[in-house]
C-alpha positions as CSV (number, residue, x, y, z in Angstrom):
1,X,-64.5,-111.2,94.9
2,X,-65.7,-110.4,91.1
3,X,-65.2,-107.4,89.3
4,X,-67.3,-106.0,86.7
5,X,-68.2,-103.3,84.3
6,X,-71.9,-103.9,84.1
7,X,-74.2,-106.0,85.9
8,X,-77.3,-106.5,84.2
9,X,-80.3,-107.7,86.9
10,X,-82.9,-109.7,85.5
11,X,-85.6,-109.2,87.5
12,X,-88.3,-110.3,85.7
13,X,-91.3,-110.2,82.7
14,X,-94.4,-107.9,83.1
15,X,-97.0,-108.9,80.6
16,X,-98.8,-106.0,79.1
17,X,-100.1,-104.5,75.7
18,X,-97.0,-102.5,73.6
19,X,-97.7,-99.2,74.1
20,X,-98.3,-98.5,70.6
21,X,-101.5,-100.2,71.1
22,X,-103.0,-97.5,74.0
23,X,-105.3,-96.2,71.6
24,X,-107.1,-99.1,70.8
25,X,-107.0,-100.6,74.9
26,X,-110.6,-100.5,75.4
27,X,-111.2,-102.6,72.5
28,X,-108.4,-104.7,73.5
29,X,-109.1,-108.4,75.5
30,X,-106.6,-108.8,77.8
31,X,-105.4,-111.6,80.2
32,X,-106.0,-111.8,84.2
33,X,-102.1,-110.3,84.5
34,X,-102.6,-107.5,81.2
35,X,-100.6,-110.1,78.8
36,X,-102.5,-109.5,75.0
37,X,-105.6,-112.6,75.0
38,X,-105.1,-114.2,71.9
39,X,-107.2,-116.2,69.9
40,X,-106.2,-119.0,66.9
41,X,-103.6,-117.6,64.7
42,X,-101.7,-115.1,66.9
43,X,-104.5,-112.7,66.0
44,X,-105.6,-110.5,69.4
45,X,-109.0,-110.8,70.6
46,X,-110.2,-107.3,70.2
47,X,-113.9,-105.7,69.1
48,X,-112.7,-104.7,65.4
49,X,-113.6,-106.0,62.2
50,X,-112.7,-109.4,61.5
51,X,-110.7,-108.4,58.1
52,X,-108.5,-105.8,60.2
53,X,-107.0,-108.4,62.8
54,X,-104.0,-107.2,64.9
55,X,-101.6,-110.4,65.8
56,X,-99.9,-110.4,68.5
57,X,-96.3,-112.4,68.3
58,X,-93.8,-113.6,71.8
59,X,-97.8,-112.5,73.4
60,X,-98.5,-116.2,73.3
61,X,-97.1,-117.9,76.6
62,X,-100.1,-117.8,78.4
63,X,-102.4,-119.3,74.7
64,X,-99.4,-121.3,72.9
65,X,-97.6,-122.7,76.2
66,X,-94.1,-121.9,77.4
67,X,-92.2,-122.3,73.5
68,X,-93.7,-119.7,72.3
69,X,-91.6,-117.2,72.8
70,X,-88.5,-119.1,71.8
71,X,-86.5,-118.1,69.0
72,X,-86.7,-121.7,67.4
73,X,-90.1,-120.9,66.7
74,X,-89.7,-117.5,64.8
75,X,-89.9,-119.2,61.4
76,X,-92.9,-121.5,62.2
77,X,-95.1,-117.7,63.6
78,X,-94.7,-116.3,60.9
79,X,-95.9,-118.4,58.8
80,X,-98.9,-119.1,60.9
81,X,-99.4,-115.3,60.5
82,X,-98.7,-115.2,57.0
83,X,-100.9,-118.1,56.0
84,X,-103.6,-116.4,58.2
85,X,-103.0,-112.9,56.2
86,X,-102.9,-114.8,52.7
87,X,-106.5,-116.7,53.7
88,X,-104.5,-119.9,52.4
89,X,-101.9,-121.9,52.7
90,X,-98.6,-120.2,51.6
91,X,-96.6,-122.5,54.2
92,X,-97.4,-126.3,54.6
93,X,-97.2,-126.2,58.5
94,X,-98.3,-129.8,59.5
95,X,-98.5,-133.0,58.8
96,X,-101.6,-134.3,58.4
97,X,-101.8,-136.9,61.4
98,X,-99.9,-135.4,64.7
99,X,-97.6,-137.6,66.2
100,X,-99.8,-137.3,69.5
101,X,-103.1,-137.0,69.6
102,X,-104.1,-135.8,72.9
103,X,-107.9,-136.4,74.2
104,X,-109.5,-136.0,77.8
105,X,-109.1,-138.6,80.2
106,X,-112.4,-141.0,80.2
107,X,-112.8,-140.9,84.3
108,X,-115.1,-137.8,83.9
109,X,-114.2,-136.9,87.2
110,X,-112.6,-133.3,86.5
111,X,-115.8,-131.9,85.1
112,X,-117.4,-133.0,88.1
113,X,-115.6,-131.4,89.9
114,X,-115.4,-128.5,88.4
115,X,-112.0,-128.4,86.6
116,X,-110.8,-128.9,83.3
117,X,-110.3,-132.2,82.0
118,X,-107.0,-133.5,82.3
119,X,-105.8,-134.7,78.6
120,X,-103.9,-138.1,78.0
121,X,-101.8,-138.7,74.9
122,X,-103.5,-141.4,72.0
């Protein structure tokens, strides 16, 4: 038997728009489960101005991949942002050859299919 004060359940993680965003939902592009779409940047993919872009950071799992919301990458989204904000470069981010260069496979045989292109490391 174990005793406890609290238990804390972790059921889960619902994707959808912060609240302080209602306002602006119709304008708003959303993924197929509500999660913010986001476009290169962090920046939301909305109907508003290009100069007035709304970023949208821990939104990215389903656009960046599965790091994304990991706190080892705080530093490095912010600076994506800011660099965006700033129109330059205020934060060298890359180097300027990747260590992988990742391409689609030469068979062809995804797109004739139908699917995406599986990609294959250079």
């Amino acid at each position: 038997m174990l005793e406890a004060d609290v238990v804390v359940l972790a059921t889960g993680y619902r994707a959808s728009a912060p609240a302080c965003l209602d306002g602006l939902s119709r304008r708003l592009a959303l993924e197929t489960d509500g999660a913010l779409a986001l476009g290169a940047n962090y920046r939301v993919v909305w109907d508003g101005p290009d100069d007035a872009p709304i970023y949208g950071l821990n939104q990215g799992r389903r656009s960046y991949g599965v790091i994304d919301p990991q706190l080892s990458m705080a530093a490095w989204r912010s600076a994506v942002v800011l660099n965006d904000l700033c129109e330059r470069p205020v934060f060298r981010l890359a180097e300027a050859e990747p260590m992988v260069a990742w391409r689609p496979a030469s068979d062809g045989t995804a797109q004739e299919a139908g699917r995406a292109p599986r990609l294959t490391a250079s």
